[in-house]
mmCIF file of the C-alpha atoms, coordinates in Angstrom:
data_MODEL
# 
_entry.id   MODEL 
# 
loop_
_atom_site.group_PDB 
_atom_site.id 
_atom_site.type_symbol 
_atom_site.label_atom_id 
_atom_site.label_alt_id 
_atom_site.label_comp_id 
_atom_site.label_asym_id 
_atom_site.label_entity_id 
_atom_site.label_seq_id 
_atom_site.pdbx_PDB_ins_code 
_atom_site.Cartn_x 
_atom_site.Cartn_y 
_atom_site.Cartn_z 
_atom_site.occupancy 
_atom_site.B_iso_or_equiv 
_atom_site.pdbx_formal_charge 
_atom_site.auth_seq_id 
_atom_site.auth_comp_id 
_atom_site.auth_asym_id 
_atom_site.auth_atom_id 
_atom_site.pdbx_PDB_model_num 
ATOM 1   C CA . UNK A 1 1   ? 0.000   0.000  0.000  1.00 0.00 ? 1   UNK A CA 1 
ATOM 2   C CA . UNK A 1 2   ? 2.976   2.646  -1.134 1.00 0.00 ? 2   UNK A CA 1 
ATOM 3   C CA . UNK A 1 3   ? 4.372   2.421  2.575  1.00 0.00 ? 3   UNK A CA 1 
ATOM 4   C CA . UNK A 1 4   ? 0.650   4.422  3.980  1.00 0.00 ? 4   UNK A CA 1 
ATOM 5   C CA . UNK A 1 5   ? -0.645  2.983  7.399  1.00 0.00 ? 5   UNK A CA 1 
ATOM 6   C CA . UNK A 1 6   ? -3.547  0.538  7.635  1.00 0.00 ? 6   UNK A CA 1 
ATOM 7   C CA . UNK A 1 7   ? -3.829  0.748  10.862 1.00 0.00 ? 7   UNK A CA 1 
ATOM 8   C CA . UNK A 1 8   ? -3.094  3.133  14.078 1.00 0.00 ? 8   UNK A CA 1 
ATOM 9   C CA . UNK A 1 9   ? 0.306   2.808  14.756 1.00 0.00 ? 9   UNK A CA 1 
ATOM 10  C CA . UNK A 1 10  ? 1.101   1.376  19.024 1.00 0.00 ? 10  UNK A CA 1 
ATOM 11  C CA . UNK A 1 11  ? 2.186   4.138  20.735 1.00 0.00 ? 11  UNK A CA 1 
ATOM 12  C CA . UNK A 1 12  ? 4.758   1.602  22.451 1.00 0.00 ? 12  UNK A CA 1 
ATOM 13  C CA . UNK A 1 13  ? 7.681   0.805  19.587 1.00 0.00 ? 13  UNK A CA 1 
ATOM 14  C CA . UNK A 1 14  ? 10.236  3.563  19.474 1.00 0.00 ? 14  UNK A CA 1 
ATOM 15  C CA . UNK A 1 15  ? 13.445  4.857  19.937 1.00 0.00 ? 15  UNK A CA 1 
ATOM 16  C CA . UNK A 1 16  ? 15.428  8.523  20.973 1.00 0.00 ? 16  UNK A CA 1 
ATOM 17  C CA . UNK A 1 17  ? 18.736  9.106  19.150 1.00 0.00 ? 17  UNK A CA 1 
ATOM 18  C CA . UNK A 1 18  ? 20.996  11.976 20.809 1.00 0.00 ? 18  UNK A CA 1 
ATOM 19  C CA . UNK A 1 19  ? 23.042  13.838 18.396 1.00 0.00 ? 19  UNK A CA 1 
ATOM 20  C CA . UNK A 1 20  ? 25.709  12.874 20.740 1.00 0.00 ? 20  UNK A CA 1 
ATOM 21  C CA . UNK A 1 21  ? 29.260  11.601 20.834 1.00 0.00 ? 21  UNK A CA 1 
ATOM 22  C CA . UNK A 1 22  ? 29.896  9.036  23.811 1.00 0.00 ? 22  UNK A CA 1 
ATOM 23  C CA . UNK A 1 23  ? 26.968  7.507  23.622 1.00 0.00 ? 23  UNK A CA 1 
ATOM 24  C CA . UNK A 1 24  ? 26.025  3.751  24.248 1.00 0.00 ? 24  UNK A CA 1 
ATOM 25  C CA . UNK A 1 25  ? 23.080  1.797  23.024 1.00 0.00 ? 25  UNK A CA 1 
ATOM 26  C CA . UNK A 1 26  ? 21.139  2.146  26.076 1.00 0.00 ? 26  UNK A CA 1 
ATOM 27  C CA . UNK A 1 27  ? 20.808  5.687  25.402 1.00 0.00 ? 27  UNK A CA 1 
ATOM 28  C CA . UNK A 1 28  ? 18.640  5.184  22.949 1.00 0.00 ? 28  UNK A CA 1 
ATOM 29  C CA . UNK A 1 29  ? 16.334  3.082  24.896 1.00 0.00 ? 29  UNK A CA 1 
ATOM 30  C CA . UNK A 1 30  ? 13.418  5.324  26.741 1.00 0.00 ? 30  UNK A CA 1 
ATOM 31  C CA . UNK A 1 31  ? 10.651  4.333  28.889 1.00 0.00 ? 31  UNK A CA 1 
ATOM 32  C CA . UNK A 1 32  ? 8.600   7.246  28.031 1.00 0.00 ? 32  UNK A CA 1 
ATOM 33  C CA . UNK A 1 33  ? 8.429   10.201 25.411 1.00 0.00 ? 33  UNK A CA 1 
ATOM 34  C CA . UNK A 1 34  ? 6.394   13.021 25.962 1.00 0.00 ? 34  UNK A CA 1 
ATOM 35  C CA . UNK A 1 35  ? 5.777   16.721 25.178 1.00 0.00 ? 35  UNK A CA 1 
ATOM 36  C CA . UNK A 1 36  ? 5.902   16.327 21.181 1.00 0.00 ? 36  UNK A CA 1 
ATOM 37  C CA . UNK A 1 37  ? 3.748   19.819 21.210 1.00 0.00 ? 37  UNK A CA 1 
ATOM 38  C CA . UNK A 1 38  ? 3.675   22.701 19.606 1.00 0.00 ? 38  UNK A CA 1 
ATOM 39  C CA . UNK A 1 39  ? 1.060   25.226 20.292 1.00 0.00 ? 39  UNK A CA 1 
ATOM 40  C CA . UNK A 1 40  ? 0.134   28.227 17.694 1.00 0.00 ? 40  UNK A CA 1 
ATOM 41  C CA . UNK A 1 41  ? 0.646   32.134 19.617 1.00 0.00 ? 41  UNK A CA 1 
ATOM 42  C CA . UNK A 1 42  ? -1.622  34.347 18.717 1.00 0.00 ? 42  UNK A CA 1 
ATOM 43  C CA . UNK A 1 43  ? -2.128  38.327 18.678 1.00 0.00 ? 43  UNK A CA 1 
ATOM 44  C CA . UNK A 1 44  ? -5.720  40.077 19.470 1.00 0.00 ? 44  UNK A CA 1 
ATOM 45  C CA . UNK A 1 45  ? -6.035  43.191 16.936 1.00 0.00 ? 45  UNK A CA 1 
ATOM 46  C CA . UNK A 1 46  ? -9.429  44.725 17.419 1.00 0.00 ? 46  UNK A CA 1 
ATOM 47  C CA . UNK A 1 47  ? -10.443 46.947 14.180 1.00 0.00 ? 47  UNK A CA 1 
ATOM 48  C CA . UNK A 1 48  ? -11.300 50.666 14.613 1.00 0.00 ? 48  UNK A CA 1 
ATOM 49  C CA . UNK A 1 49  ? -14.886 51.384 14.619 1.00 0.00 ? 49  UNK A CA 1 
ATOM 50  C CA . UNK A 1 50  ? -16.177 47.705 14.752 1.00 0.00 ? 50  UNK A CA 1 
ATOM 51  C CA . UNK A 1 51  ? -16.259 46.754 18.648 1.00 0.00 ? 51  UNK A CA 1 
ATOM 52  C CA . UNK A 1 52  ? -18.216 43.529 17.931 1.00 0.00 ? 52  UNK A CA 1 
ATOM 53  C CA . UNK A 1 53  ? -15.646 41.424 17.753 1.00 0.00 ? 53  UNK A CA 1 
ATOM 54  C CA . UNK A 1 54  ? -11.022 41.215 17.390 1.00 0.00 ? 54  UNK A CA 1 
ATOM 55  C CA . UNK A 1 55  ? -8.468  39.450 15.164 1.00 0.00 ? 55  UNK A CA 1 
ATOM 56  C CA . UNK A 1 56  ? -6.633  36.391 16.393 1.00 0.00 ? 56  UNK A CA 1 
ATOM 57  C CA . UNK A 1 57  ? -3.559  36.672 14.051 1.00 0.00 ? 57  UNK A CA 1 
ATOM 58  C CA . UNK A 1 58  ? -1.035  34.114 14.345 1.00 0.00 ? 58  UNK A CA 1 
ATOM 59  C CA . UNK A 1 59  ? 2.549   35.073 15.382 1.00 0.00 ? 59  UNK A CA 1 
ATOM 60  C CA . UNK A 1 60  ? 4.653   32.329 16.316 1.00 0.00 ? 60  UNK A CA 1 
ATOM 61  C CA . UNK A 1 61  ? 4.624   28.295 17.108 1.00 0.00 ? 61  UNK A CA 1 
ATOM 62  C CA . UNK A 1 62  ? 5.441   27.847 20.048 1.00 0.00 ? 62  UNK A CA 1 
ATOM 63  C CA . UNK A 1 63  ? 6.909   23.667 21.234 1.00 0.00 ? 63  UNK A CA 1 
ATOM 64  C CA . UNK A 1 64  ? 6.719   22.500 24.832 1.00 0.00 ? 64  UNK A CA 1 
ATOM 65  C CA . UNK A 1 65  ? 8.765   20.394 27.297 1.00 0.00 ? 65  UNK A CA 1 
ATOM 66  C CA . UNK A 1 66  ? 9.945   17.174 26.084 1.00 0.00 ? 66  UNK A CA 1 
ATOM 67  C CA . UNK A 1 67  ? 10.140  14.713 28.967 1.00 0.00 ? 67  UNK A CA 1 
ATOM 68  C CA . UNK A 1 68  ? 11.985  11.252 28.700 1.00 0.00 ? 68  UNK A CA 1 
ATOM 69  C CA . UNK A 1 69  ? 11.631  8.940  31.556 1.00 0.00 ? 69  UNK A CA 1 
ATOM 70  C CA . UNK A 1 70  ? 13.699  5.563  31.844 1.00 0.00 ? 70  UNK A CA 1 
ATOM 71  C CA . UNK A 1 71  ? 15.837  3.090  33.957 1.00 0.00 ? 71  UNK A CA 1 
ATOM 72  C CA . UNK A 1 72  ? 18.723  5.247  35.818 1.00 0.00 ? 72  UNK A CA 1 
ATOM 73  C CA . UNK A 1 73  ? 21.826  4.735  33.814 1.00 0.00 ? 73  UNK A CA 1 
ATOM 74  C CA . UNK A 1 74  ? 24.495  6.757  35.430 1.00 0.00 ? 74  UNK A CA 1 
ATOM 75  C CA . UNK A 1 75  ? 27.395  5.902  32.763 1.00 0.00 ? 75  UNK A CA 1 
ATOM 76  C CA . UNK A 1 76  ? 25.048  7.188  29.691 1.00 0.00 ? 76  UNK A CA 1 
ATOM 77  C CA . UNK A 1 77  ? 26.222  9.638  27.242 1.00 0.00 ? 77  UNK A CA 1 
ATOM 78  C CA . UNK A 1 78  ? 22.983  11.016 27.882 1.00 0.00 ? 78  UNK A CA 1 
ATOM 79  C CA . UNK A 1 79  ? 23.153  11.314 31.584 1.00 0.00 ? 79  UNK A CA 1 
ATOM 80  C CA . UNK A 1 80  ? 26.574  12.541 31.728 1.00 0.00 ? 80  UNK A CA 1 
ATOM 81  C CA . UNK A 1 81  ? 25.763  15.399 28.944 1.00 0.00 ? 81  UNK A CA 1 
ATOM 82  C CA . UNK A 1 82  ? 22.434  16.334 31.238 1.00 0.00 ? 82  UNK A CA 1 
ATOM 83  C CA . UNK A 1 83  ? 24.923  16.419 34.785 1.00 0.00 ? 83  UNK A CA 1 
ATOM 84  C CA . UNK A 1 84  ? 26.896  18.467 32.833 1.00 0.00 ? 84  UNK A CA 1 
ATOM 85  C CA . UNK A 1 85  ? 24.721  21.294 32.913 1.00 0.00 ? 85  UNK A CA 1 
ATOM 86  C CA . UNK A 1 86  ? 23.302  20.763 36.360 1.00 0.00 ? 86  UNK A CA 1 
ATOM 87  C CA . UNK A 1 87  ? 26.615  20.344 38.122 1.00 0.00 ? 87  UNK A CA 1 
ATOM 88  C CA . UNK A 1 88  ? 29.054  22.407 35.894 1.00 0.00 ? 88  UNK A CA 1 
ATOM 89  C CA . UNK A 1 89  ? 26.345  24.971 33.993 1.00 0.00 ? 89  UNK A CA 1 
ATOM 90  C CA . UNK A 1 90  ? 27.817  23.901 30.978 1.00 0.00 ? 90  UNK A CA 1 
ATOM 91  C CA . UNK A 1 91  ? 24.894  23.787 28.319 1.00 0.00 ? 91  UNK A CA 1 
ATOM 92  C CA . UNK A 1 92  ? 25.294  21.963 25.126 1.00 0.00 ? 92  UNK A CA 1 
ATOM 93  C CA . UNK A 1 93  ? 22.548  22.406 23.050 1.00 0.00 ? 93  UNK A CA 1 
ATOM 94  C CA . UNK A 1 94  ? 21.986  19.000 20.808 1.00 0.00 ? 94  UNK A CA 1 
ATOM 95  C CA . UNK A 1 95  ? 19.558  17.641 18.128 1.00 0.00 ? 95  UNK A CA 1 
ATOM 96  C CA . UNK A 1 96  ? 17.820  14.752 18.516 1.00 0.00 ? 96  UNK A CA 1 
ATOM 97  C CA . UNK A 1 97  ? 15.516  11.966 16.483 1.00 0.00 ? 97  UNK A CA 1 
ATOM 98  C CA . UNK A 1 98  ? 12.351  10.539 18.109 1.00 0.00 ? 98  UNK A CA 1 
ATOM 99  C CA . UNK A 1 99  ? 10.864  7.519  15.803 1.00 0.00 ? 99  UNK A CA 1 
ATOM 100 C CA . UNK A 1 100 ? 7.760   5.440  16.176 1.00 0.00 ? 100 UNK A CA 1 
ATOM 101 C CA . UNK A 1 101 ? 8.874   1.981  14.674 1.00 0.00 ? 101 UNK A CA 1 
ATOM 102 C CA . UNK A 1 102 ? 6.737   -0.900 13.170 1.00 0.00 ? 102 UNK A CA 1 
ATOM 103 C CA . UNK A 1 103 ? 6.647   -4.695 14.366 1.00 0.00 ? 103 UNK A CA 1 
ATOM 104 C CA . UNK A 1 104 ? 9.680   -5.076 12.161 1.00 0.00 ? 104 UNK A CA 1 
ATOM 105 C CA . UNK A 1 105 ? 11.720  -2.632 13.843 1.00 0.00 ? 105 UNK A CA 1 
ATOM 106 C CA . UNK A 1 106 ? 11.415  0.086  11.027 1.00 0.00 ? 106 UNK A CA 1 
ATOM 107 C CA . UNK A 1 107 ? 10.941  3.618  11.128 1.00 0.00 ? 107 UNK A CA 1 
ATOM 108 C CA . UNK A 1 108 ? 6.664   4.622  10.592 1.00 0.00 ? 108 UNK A CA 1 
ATOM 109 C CA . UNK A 1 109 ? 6.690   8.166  11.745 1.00 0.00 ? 109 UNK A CA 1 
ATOM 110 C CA . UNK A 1 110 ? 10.366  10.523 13.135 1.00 0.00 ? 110 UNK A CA 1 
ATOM 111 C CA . UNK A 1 111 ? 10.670  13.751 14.774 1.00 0.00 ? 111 UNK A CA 1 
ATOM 112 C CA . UNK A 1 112 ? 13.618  15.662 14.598 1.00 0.00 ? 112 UNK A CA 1 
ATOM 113 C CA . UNK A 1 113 ? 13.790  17.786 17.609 1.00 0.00 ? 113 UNK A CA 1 
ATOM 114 C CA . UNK A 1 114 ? 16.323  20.769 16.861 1.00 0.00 ? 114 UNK A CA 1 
ATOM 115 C CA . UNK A 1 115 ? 18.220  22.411 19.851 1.00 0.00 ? 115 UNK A CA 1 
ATOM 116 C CA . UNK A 1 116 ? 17.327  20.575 23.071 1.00 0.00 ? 116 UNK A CA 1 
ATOM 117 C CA . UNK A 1 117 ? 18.588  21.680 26.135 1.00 0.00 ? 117 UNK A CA 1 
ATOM 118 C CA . UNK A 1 118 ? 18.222  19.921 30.034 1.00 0.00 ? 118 UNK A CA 1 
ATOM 119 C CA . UNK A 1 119 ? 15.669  21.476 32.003 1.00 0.00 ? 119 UNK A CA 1 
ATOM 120 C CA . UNK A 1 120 ? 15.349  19.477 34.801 1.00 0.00 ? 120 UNK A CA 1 
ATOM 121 C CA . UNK A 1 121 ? 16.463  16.093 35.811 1.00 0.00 ? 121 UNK A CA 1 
ATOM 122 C CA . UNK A 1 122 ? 14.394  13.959 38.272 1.00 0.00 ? 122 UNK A CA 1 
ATOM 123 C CA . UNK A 1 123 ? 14.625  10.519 40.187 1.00 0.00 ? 123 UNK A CA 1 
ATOM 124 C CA . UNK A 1 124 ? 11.982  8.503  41.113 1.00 0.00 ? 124 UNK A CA 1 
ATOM 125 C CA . UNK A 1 125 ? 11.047  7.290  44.220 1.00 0.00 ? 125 UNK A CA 1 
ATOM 126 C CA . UNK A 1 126 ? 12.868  4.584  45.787 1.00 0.00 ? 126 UNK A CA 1 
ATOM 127 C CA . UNK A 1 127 ? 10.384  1.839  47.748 1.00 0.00 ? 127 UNK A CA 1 
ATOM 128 C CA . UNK A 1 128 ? 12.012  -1.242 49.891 1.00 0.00 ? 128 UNK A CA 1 
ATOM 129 C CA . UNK A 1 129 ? 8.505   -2.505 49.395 1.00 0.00 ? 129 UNK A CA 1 
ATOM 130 C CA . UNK A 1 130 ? 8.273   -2.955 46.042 1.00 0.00 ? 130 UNK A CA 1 
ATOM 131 C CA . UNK A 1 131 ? 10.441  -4.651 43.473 1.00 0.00 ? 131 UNK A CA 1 
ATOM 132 C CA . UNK A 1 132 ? 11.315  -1.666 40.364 1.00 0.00 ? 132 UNK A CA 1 
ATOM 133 C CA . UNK A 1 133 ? 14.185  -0.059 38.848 1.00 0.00 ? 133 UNK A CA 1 
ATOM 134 C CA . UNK A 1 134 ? 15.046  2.985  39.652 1.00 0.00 ? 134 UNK A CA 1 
ATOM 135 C CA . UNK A 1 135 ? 13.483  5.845  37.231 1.00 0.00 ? 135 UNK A CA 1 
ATOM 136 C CA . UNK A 1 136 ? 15.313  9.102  35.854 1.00 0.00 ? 136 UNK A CA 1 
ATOM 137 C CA . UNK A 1 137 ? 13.455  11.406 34.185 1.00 0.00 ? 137 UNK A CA 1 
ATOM 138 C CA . UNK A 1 138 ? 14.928  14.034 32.113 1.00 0.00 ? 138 UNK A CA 1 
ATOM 139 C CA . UNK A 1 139 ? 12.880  17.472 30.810 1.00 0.00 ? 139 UNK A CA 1 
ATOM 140 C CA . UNK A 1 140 ? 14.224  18.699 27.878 1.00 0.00 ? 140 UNK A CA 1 
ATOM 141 C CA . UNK A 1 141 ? 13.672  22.509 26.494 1.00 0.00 ? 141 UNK A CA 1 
ATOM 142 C CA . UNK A 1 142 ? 13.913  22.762 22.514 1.00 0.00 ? 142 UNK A CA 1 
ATOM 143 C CA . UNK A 1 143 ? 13.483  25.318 19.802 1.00 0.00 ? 143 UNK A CA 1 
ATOM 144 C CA . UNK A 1 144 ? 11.151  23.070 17.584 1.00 0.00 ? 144 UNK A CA 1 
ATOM 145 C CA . UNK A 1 145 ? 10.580  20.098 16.405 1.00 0.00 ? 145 UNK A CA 1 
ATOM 146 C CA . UNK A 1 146 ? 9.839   18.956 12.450 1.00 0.00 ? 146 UNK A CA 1 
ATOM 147 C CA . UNK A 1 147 ? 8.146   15.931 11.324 1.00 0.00 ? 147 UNK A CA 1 
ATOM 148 C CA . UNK A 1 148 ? 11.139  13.554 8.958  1.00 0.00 ? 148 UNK A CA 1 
ATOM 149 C CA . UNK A 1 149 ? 9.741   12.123 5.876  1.00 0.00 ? 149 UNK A CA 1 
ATOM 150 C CA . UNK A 1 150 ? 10.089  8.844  5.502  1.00 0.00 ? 150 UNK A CA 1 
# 
């Protein structure tokens, strides 16, 4: 069917590559990826002599947070770029490739996400009464993201 979808794509199948040097192949391996927004600005102009109503002219797009959650992995490129600006305030601004994959491990749907920078860096919980990994969760600022054809 010329590569179109027949169904929904799962929401579950994907991957997050870091323009990065030093990274391993866990840091491509996320939990969770979310904040793939962008949300239109607009302007009110309300027109001389006609109080009924105003404009709503767009100015700008606008993209949220991106958050990525996974298993703590202290010795990641990733993690070691995001300490970086926590500890030492030494920002890096990098690029980076979210992609929804099919059963056969091949790309559907990518999002380049242009100019990400750490935000803030969380860990989970920890519970002695309950058997899980420990969870890092890393929010990520960026400029804008643009859909990749495939």
């Amino acid at each position: 069917m010329n590569g179109q979808l027949l169904y929904p794509p799962p929401g579950f199948h994907f991957r997050v590559a870091f323009e990065l040097r030093g990274q391993s192949v866990q840091d491509v391996r996320f939990q969770e990826v979310a904040g793939l927004t962008t949300e239109m600005q607009y302007e009110t102009v309300r027109e001389g002599g006609e109080n009924r109503f105003a404009h709503q002219l767009p100015v700008r797009a606008q993209a949220g947070d991106l958050v990525l959650k996974r298993a703590l992995l202290p010795n990641s490129g990733v993690y070691r770029w995001a300490r970086a600006a926590f500890d030492d305030f030494s920002f890096q601004p990098l690029n980076l490739v979210v992609t929804l994959l099919n059963a056969q491990h091949q790309p559907l749907l990518a999002w380049q996400v242009v100019h990400a920078l750490p935000k803030k860096w969380d860990v989970g919980a920890f519970n002695a009464e309950q058997n899980a990994v420990a969870l890092e969760s890393l929010t990520l600022s960026y400029r804008y993201a643009r859909t990749l054809s495939s």
